[in-house]
Backbone as a printed PyTorch tensor [residue, N CA C, xyz], in Angstrom:
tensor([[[  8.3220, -13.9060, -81.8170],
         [  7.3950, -13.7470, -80.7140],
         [  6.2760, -12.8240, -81.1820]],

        [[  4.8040, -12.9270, -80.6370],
         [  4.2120, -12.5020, -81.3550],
         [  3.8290, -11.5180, -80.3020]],

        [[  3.1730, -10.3320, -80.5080],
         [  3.1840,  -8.8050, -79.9870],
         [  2.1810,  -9.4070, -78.7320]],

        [[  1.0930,  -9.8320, -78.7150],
         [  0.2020, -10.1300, -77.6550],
         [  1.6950, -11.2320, -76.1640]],

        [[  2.6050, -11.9600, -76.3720],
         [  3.2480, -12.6270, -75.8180],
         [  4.3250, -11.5440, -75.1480]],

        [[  4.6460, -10.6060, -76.1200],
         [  5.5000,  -9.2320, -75.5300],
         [  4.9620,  -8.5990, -74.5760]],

        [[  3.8380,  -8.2690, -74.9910],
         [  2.5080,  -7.2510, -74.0850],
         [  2.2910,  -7.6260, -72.8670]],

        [[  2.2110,  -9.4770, -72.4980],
         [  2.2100, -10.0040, -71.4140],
         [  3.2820,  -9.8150, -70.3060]],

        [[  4.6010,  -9.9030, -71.3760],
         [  5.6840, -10.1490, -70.5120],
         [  6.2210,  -8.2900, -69.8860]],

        [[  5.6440,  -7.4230, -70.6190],
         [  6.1050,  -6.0510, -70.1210],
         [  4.8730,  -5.4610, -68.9190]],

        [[  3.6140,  -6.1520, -69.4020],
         [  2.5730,  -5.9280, -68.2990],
         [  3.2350,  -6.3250, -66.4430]],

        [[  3.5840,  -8.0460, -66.9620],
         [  4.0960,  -8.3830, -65.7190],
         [  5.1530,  -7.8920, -65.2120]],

        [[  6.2720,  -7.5420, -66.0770],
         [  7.4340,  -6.5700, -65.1610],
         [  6.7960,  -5.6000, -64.7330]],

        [[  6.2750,  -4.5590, -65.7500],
         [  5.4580,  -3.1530, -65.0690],
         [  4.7380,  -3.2150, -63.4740]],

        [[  4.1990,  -4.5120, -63.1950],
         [  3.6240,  -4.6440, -61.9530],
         [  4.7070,  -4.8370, -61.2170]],

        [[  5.3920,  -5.9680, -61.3670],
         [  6.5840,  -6.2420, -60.6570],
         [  7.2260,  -4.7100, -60.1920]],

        [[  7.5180,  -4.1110, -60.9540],
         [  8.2050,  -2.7650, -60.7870],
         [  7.5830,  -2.2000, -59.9700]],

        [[  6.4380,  -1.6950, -60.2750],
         [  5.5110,  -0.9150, -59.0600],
         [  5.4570,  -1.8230, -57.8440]],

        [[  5.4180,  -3.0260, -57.4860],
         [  5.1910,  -3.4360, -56.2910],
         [  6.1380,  -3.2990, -55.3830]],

        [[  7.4120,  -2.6190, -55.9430],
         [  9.4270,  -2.7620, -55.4960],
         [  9.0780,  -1.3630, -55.2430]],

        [[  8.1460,  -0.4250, -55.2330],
         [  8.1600,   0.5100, -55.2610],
         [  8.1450,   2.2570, -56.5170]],

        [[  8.7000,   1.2860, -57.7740],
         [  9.1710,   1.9890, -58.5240],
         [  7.6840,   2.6960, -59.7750]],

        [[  7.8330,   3.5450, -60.2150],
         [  6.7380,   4.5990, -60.5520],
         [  6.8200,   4.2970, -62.3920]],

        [[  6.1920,   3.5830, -63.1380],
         [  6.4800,   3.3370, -64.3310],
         [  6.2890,   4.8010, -64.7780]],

        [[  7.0260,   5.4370, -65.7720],
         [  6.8860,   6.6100, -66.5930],
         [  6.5850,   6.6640, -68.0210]],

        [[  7.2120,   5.8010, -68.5180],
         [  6.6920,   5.4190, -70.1220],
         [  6.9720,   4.3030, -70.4340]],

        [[  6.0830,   3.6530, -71.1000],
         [  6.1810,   2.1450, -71.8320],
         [  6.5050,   2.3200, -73.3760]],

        [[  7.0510,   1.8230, -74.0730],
         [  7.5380,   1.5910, -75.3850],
         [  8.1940,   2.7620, -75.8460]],

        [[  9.1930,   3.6140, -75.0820],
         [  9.6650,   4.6610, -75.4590],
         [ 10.0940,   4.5290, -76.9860]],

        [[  9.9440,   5.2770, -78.0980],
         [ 10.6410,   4.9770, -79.5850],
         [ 11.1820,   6.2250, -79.7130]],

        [[ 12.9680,   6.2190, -80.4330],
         [ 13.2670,   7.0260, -80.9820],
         [ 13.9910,   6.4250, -82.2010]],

        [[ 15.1030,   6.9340, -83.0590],
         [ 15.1630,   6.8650, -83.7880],
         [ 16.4840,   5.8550, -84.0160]],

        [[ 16.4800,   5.3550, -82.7050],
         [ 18.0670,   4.3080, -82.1000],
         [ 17.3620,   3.0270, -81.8180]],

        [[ 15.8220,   3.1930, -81.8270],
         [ 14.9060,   1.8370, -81.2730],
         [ 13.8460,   2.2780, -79.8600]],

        [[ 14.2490,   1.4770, -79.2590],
         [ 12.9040,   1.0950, -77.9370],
         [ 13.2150,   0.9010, -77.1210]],

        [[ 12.9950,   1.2410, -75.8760],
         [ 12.7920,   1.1190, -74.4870],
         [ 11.6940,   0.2790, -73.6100]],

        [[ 11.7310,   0.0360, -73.5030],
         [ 10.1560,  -1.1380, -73.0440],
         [  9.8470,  -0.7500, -72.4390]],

        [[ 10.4210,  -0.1880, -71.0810],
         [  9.7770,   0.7670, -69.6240],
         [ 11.1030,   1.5340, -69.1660]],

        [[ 10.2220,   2.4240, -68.8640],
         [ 11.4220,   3.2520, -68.1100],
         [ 10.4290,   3.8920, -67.1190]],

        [[ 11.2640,   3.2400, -65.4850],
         [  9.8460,   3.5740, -64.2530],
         [ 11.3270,   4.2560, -63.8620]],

        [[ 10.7020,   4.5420, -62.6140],
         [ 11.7890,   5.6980, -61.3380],
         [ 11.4960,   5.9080, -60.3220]],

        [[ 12.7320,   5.2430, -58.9130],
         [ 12.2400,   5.6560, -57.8950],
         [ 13.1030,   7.1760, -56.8830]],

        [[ 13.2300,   6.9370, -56.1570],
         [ 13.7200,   8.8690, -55.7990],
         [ 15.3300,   8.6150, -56.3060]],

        [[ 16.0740,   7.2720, -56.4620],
         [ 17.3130,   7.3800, -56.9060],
         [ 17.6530,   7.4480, -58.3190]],

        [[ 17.0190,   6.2610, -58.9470],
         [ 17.2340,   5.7590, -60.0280],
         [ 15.9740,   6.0130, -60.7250]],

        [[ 16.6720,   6.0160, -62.5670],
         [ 15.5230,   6.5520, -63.6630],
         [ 15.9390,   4.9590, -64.3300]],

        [[ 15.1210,   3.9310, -64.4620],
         [ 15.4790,   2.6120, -65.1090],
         [ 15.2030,   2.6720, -66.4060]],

        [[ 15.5880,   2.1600, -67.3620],
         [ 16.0750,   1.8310, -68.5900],
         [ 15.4400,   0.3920, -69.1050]],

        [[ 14.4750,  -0.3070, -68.8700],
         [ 14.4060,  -1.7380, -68.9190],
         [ 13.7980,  -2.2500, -70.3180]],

        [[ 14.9730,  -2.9470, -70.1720],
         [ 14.4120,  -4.2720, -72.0160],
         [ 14.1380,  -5.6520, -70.9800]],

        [[ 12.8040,  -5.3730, -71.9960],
         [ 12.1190,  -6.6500, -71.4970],
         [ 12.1960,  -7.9590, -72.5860]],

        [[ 12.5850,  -9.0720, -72.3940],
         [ 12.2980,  -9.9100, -73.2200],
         [ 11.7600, -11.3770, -72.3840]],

        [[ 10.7110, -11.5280, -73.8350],
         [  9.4430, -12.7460, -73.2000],
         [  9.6090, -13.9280, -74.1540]],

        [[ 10.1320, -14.9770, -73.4830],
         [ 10.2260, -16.0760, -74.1810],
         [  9.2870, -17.4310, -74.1670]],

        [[  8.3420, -18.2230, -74.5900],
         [  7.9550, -19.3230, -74.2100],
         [  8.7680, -20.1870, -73.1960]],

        [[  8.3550, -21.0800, -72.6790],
         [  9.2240, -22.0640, -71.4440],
         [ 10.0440, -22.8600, -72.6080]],

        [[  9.7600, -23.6220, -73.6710],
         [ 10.1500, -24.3910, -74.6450],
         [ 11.1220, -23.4210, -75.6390]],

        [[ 11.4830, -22.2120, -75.0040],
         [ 12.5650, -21.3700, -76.2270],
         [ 13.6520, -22.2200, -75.8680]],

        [[ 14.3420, -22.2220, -76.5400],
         [ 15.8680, -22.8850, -76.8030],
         [ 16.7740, -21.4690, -76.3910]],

        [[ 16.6640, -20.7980, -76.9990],
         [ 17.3550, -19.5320, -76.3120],
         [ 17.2170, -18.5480, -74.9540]],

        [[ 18.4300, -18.1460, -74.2950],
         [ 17.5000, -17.7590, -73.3100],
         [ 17.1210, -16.4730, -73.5100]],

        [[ 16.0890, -15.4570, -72.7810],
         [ 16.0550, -13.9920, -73.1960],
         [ 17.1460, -13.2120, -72.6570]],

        [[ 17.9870, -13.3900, -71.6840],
         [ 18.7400, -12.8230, -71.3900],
         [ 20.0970, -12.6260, -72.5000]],

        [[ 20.3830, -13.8680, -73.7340],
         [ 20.8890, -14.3050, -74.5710],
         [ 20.1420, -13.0030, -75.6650]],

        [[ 19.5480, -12.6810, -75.8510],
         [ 18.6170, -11.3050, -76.6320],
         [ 19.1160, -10.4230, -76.7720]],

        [[ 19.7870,  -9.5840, -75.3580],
         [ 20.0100,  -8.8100, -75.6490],
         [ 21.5240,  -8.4900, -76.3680]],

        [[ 22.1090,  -8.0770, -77.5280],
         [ 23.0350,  -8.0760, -77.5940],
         [ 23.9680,  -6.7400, -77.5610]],

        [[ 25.4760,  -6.8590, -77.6780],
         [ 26.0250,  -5.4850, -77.7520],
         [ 25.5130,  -4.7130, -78.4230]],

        [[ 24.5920,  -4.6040, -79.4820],
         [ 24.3670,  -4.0140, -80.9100],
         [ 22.9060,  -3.5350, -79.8690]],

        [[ 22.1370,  -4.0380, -79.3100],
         [ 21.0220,  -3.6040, -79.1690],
         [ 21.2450,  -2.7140, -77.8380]],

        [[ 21.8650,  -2.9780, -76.8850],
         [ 22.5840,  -2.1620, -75.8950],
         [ 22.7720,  -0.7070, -76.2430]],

        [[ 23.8010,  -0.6600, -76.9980],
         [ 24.4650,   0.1110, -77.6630],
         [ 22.7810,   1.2290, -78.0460]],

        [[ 22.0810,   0.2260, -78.5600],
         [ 20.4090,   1.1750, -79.4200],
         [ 20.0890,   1.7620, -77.9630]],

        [[ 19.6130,   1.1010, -76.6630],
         [ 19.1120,   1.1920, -75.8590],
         [ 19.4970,   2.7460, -75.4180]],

        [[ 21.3920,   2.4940, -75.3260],
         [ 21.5740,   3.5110, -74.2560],
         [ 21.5130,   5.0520, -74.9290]],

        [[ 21.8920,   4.5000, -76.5860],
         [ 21.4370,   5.9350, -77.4300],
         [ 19.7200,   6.4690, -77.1090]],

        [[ 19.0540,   6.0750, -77.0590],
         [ 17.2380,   6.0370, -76.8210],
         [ 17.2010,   6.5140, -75.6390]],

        [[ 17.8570,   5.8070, -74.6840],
         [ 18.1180,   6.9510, -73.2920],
         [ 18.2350,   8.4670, -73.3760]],

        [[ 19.1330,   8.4130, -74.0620],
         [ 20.3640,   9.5900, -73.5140],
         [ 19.3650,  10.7690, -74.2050]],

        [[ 18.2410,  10.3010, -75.6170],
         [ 17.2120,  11.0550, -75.8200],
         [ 16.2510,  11.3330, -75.4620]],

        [[ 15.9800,  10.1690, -74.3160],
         [ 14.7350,  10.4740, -73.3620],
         [ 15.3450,  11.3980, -73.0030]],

        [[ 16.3320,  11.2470, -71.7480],
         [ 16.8380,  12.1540, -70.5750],
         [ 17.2530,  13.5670, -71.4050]],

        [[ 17.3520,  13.6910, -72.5890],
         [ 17.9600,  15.4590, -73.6110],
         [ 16.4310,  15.5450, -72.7870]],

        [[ 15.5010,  15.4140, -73.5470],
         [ 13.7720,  15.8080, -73.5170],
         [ 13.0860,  15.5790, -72.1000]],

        [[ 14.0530,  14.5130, -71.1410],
         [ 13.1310,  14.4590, -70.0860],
         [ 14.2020,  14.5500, -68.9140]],

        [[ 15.0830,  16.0050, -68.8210],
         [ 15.6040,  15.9490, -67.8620],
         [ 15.4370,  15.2470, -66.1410]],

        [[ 16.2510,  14.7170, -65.4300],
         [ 16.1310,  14.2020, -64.4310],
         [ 17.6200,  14.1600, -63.4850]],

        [[ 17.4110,  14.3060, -62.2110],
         [ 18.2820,  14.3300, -61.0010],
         [ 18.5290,  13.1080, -60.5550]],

        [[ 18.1410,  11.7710, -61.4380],
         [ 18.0440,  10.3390, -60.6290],
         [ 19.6310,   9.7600, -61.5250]],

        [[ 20.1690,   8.8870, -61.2520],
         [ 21.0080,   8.0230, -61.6430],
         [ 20.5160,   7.0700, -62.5220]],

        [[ 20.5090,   7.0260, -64.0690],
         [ 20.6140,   6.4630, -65.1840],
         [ 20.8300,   4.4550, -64.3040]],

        [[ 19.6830,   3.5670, -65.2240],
         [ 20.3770,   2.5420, -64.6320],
         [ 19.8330,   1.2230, -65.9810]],

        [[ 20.3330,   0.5120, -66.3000],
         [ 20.2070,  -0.5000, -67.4410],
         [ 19.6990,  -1.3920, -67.0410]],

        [[ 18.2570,  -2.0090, -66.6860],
         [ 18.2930,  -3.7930, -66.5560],
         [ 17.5500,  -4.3950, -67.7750]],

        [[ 17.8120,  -5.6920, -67.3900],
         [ 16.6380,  -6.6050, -68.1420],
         [ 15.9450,  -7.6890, -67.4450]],

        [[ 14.6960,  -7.5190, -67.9810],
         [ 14.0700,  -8.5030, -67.6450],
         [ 14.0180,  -9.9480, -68.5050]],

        [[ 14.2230, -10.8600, -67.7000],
         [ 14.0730, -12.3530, -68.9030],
         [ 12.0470, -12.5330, -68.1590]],

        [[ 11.3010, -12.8280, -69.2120],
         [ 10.0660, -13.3480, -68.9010],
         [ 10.1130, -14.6310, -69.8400]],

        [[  9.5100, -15.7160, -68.9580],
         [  9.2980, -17.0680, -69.1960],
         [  7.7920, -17.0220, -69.1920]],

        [[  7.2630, -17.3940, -70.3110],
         [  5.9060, -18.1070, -70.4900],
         [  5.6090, -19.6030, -70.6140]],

        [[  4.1790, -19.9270, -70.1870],
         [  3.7230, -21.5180, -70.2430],
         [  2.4880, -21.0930, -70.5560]],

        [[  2.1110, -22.6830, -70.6410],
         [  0.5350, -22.4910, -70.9050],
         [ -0.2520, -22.2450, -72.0220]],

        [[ -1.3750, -22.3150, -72.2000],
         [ -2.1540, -22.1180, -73.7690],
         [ -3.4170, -21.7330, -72.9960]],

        [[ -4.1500, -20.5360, -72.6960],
         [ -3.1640, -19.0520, -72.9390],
         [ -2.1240, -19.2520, -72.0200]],

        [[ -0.9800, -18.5400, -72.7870],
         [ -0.1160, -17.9150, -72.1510],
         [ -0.0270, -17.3320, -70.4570]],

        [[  0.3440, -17.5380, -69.6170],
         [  1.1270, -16.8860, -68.4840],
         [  2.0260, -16.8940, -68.0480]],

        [[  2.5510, -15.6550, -67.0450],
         [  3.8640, -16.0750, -66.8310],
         [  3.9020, -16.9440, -65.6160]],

        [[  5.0170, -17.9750, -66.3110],
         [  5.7700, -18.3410, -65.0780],
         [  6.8440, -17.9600, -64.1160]],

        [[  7.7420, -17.0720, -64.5940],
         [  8.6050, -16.1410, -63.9600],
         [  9.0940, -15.2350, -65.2070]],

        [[  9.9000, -14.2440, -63.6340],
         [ 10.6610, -13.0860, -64.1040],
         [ 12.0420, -13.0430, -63.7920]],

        [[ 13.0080, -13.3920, -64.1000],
         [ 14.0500, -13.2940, -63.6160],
         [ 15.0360, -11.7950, -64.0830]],

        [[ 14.8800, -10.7740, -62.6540],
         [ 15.4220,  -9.2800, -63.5500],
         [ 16.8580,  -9.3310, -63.0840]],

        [[ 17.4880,  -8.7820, -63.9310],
         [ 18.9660,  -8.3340, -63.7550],
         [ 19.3840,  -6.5980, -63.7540]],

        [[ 19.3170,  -6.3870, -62.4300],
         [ 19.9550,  -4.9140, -62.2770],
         [ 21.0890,  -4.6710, -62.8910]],

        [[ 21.2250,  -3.6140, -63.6840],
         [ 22.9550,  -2.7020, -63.7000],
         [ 23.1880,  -3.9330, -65.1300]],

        [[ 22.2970,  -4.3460, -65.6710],
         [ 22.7250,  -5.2230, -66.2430],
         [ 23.8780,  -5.3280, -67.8220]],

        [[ 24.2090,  -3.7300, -67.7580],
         [ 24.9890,  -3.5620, -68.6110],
         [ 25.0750,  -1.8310, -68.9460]],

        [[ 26.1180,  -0.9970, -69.2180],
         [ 25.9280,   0.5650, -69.1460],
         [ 27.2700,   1.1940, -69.6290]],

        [[ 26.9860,   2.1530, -69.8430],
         [ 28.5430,   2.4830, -70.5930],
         [ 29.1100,   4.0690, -69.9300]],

        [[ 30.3940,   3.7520, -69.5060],
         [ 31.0850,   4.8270, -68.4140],
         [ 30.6510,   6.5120, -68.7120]],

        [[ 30.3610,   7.2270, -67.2930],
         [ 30.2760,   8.0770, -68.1620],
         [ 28.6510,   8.6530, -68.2940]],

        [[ 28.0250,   7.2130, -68.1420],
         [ 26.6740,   7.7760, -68.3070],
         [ 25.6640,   8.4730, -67.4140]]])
């Protein structure tokens, strides 16, 4: 996938997010476990979200993306936001699947999955 097709698909969650209410805080968090795509927050929850953007014609789905191995990166990358960016909200994992069409590119949907995976404890 090429970086301009990513960019699309984290733009459109980011709105999505804010329109649910929720306050984006940082986009492409990097540490040394990987990436975070967004991490927004509303007075409960501090979200965690991997975004993945697939063409309509992928054979795979994005939800199929994320795997234990990258999970596993995610929730380490967390746990270093939250050392550096203390917070009172409840830790929460989703993903977004983004579907693209078109030449240019748009989306056609978002299908997000709350709680979509997290490890006890956290």
């Amino acid at each position: 996938m090429n970086s301009s097709i990513g960019s699309l698909g984290e733009d459109g969650v980011s709105e999505w997010l804010q329109r649910r209410g929720f306050r984006v805080l940082c986009r492409n968090y990097h540490s040394r476990y990987g990436e975070v795509d967004i991490i927004a927050a509303d007075d409960y929850y501090i979200l965690f979200v991997e975004v993945k953007t697939r063409a309509e014609r992928h054979l795979v789905s994005p939800l199929e993306a994320v795997t234990v191995k990258k999970q596993r990166r995610l929730i380490q990358t967390a746990r270093l936001y939250l050392q550096a960016n203390p917070v009172l909200l409840q830790p929460r994992f989703d993903v977004a699947a983004v579907i693209t069409a078109g030449n240019p590119p748009y989306i056609k949907s978002i299908d997000y999955l709350e709680n979509a995976f997290g490890e006890r404890g956290f």
